[in-house]
C-alpha positions as a Markdown table, in Angstrom:
| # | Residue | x | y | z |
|---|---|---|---|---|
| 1 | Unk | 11.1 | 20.8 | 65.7 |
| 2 | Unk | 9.1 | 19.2 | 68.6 |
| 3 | Unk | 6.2 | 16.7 | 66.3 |
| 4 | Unk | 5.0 | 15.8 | 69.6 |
| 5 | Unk | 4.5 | 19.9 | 70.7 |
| 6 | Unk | 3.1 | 20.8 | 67.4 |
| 7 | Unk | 0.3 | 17.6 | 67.6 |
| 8 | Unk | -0.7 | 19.0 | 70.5 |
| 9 | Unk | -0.6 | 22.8 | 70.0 |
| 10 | Unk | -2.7 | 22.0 | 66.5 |
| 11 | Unk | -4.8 | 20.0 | 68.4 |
| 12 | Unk | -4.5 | 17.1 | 66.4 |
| 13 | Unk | -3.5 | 14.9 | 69.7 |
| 14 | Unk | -7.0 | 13.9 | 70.6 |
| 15 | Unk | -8.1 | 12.7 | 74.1 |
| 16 | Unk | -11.3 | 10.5 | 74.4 |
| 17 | Unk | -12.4 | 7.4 | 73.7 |
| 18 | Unk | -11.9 | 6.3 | 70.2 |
| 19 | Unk | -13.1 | 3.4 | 67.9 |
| 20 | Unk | -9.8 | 3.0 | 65.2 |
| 21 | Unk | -10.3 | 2.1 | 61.4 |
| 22 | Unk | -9.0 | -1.5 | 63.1 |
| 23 | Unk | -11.8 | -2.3 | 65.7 |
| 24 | Unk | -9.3 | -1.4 | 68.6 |
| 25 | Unk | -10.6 | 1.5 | 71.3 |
| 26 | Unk | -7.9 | 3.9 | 72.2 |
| 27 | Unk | -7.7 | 6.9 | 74.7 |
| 28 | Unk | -6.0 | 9.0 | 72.7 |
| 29 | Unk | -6.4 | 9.4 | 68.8 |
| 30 | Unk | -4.0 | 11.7 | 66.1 |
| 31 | Unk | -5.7 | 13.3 | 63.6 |
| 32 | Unk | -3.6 | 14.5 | 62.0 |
| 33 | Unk | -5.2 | 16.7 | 60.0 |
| 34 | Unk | -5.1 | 19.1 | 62.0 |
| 35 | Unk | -1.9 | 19.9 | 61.7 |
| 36 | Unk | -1.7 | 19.3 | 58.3 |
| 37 | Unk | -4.0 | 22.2 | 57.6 |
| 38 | Unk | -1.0 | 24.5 | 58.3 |
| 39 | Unk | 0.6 | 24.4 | 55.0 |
| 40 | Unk | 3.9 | 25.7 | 55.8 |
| 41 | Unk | 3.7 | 23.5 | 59.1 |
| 42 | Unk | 3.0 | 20.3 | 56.8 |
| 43 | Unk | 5.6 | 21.8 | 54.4 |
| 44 | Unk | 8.1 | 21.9 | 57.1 |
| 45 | Unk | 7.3 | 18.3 | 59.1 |
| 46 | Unk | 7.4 | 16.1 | 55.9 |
| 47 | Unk | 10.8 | 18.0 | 54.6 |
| 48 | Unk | 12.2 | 16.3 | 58.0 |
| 49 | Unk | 10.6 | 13.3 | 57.0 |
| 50 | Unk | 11.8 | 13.8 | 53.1 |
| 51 | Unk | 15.5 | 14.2 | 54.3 |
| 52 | Unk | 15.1 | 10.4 | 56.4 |
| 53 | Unk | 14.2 | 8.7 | 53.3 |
| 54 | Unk | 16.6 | 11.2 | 50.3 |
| 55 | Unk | 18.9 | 8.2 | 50.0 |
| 56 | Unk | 16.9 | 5.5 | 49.5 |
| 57 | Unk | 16.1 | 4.9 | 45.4 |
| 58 | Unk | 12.4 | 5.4 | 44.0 |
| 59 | Unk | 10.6 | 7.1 | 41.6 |
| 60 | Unk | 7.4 | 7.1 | 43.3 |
| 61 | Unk | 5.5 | 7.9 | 46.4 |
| 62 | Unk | 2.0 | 6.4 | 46.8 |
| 63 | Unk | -0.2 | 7.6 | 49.5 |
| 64 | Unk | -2.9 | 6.2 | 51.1 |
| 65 | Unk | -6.3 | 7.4 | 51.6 |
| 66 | Unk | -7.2 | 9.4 | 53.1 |
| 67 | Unk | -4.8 | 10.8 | 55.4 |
| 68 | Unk | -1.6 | 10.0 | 53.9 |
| 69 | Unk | -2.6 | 12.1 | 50.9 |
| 70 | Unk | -1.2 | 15.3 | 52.1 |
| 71 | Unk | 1.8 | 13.6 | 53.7 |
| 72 | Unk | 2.9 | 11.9 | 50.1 |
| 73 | Unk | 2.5 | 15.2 | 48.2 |
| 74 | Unk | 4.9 | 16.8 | 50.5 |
| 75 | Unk | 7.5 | 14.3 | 50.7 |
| 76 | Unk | 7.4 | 14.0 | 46.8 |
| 77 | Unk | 7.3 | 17.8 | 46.5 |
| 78 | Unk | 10.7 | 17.9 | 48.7 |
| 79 | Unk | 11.9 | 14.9 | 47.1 |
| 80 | Unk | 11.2 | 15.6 | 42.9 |
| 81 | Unk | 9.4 | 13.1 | 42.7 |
| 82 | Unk | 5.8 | 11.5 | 41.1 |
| 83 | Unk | 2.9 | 11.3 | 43.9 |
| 84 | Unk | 0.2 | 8.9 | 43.5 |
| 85 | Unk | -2.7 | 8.0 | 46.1 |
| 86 | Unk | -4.9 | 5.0 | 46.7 |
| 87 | Unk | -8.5 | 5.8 | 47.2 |
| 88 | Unk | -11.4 | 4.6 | 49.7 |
| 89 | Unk | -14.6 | 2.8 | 49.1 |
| 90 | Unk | -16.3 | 1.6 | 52.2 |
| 91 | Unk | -12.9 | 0.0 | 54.2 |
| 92 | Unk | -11.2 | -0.9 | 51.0 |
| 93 | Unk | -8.2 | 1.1 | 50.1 |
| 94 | Unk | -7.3 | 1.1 | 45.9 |
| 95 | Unk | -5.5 | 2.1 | 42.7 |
| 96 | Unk | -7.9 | 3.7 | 40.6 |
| 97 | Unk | -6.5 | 6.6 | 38.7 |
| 98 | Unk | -3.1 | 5.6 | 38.5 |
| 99 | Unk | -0.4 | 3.1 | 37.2 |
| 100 | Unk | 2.3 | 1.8 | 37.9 |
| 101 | Unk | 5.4 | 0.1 | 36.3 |
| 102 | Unk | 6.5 | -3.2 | 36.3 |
| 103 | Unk | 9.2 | -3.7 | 39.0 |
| 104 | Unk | 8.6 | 0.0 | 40.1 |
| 105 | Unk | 10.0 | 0.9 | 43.5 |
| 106 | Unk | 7.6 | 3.0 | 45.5 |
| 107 | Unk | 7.9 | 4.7 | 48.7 |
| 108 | Unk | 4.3 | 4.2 | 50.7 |
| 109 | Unk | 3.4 | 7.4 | 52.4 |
| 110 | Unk | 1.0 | 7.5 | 55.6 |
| 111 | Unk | 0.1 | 10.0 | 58.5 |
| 112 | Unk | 0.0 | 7.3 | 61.0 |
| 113 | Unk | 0.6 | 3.5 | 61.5 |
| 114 | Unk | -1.0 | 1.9 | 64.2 |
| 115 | Unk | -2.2 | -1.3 | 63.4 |
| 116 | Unk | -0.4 | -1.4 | 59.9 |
| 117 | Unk | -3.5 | -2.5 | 57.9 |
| 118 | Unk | -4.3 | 0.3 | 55.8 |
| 119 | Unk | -0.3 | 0.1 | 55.1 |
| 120 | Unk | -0.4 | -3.2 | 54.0 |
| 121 | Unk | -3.5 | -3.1 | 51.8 |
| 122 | Unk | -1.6 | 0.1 | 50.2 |
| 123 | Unk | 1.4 | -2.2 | 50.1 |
| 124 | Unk | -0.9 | -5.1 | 48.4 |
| 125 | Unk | -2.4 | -2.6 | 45.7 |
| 126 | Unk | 1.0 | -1.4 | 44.8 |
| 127 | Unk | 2.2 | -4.9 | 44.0 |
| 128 | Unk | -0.9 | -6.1 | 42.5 |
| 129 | Unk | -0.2 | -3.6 | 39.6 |
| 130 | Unk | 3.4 | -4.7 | 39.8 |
| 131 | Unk | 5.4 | -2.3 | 42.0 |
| 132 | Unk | 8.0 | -3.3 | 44.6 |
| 133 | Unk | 8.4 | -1.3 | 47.7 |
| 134 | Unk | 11.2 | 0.0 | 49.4 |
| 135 | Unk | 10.1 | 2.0 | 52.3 |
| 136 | Unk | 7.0 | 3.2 | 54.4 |
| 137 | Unk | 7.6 | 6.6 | 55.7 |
| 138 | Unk | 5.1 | 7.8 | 58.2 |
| 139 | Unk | 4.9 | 11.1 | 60.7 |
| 140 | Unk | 3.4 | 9.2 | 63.8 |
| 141 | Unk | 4.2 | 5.6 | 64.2 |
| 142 | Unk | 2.0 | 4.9 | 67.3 |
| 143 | Unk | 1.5 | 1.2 | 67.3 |
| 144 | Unk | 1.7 | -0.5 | 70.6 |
| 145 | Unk | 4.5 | -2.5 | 69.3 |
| 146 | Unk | 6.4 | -1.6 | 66.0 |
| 147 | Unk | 4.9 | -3.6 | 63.0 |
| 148 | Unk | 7.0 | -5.6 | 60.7 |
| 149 | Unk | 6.2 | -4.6 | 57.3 |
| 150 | Unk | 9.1 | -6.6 | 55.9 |
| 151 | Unk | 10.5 | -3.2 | 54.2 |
| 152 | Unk | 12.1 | -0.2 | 56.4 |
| 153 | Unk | 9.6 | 2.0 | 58.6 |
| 154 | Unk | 10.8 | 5.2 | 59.1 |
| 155 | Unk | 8.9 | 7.6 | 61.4 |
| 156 | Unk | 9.3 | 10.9 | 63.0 |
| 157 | Unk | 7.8 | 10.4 | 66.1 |
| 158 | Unk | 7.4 | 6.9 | 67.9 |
| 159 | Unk | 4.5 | 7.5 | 70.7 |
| 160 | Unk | 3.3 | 4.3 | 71.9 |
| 161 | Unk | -0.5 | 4.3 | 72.8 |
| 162 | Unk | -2.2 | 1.8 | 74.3 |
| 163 | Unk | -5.0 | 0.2 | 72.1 |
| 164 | Unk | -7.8 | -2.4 | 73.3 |
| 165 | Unk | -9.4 | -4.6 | 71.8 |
| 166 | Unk | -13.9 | -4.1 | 72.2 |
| 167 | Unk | -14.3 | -7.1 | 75.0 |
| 168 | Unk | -10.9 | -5.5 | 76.8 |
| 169 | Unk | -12.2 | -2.4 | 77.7 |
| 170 | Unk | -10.4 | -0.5 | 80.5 |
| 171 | Unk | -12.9 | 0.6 | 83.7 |
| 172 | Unk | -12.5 | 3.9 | 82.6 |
| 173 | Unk | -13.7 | 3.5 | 79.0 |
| 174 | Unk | -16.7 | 1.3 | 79.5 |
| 175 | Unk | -18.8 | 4.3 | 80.2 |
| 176 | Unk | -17.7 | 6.5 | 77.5 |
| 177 | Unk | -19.6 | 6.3 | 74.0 |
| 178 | Unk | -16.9 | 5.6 | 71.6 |
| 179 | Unk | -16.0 | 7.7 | 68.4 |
| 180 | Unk | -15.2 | 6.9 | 65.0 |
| 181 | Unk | -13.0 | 9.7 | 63.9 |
């Protein structure tokens, strides 16, 4: 399977000028979403993804919010395995409904990485109620440059886009009125 093709045929490879969850302005933005709204689509992507991450040893997949929801219940459908998800207030990302063990080893689930920070704060949550993690597994890692997470990243598609920070505007963005997706 081409992920690149599919992001694009779904239309969840967005071209514009974006404001990310980070601060950074982008040309191009995933939503994946889009894609994900193909059940048997999503069912299929994240099996590829499930069958990177088979041999590594957890119990648990924890998702974060919002869209890495979709993303954790298929890898822990494919893999047998209990899904949990973080939740949003505002910009804060949380455990609310679930627990988790002492010394638990959890698998963080996300669409997309680009900065790493909603990663990390999943990561954060997961061991403030005790958990270790041993992976992040993510469709799209699309960071500028990969992020060190300390734990293994594994990705289907590596694509690279260019992000800038607010006073770093390209010529061709200063005109544009941003979007929050």
């Amino acid at each position: 399977m081409d992920l690149l093709d599919q992001l694009r045929v779904t239309g969840a490879l967005m071209e514009g000028h974006f404001l990310l969850r980070s601060g950074l302005h982008s040309r191009q933005f995933l939503q994946c979403a889009l894609l994900l709204q193909h059940a048997r689509l999503a069912s299929e992507v994240c099996g590829v993804l499930a069958e990177r991450v088979r041999d590594l040893s957890f119990p648990t997949v924890l998702s974060t919010a919002l869209g890495g929801i979709p993303v954790g219940q298929e890898l822990a459908r494919h893999l047998d395995r209990r899904h949990i998800y973080t939740e949003k207030e505002g910009d804060r990302l949380f455990l609310q409904r679930f627990t988790i063990a002492p010394g638990e080893a959890i698998l963080v689930a996300e669409d997309v990485v680009t900065t790493g920070g909603a990663v990390r704060e999943v990561m954060q949550a997961a061991r403030n109620a005790g958990g270790r993690i041993v992976a992040i597994a993510c469709l799209v890692d699309r960071s500028p440059k990969p992020v060190d997470f300390g734990v293994p990243l594994f990705s289907l598609l590596r694509l690279p886009i260019e992000v800038f920070p607010a006073d770093r505007l390209p010529e061709d963005l200063q005109n544009i009125p941003a979007v929050r997706p």
